[in-house]
N, C-alpha and C positions, 0 to 999 in steps of 0.2 A: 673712135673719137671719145665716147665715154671712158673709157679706161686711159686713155690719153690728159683729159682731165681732173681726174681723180691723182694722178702722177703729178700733174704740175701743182693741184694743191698741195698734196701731203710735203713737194719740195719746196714749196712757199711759207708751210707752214716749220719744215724742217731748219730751211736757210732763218726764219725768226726765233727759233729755240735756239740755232748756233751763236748768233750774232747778239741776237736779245736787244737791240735797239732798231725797230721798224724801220726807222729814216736813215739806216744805213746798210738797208737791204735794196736791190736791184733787182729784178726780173725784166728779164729780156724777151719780148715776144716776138715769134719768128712772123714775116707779114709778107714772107717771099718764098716763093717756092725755089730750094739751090738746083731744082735739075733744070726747070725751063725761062727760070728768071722771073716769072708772072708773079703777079702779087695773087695772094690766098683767097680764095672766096672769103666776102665779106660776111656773110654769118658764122664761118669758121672764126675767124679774128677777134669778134665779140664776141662770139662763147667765149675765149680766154680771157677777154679785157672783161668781162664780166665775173669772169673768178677773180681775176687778181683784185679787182673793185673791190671786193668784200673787204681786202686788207688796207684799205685809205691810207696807210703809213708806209703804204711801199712804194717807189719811184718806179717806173714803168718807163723801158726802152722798147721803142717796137723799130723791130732793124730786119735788114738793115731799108734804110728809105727808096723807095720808087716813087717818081713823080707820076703814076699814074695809080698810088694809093687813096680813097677818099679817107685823106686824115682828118677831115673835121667831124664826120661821122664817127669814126673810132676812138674818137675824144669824147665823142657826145655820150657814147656807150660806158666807158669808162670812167666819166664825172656821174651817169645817173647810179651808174651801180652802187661808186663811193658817196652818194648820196642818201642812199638808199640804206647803205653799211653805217653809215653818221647819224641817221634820224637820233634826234632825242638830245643830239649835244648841241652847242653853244652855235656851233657855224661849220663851213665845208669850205673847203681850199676850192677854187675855181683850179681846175688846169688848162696850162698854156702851151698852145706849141711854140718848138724854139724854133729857127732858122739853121738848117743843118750847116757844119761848121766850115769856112771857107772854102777850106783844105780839099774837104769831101767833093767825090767826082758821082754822081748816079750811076747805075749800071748800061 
């Protein structure tokens, strides 16, 4: 898991030396397991949302969506950390969850 970690930052911090504008960087977090369908242990998921937090200027997909994920908790994870990453400046973006898009069918 550590070394797991350590992978997604340096590729976080990789994909913002490519692009060099934070807010048009993406990371996508996995929050499903692809062999049995189940959603991830939730302390596994906040470790990552907790890395990615550090980068406030990056948008965060956590896919794909299951209705038996607690997203409001994974959100809570991921605003204290970017809160955390923000002390000292002017203010912090609240994040909002969206309403996944019509289209979309759950598994």
């Amino acid at each position: 898991m550590e070394e797991t970690l350590n992978q997604f930052t340096r590729l976080a911090e990789k994909a913002l030396e490519m692009i060099g504008d934070p807010k048009r960087v993406l990371i996508k977090v996995q929050v499903v397991d692809w062999e049995d369908s189940r959603p991830l242990p939730l302390e596994e998921t906040e470790r990552f949302l907790r890395v990615v937090g550090t980068k406030p200027e990056i948008h965060v997909a956590m896919v794909p969506y299951h209705p038996d994920l607690p997203m409001e908790k994974m959100i809570r994870s991921l605003t204290l950390s970017r809160a955390r990453a923000e002390q000292g400046r002017a203010s912090v973006q609240p994040i909002t969850m969206r309403e996944p898009h019509p289209s979309f069918s759950p598994m």
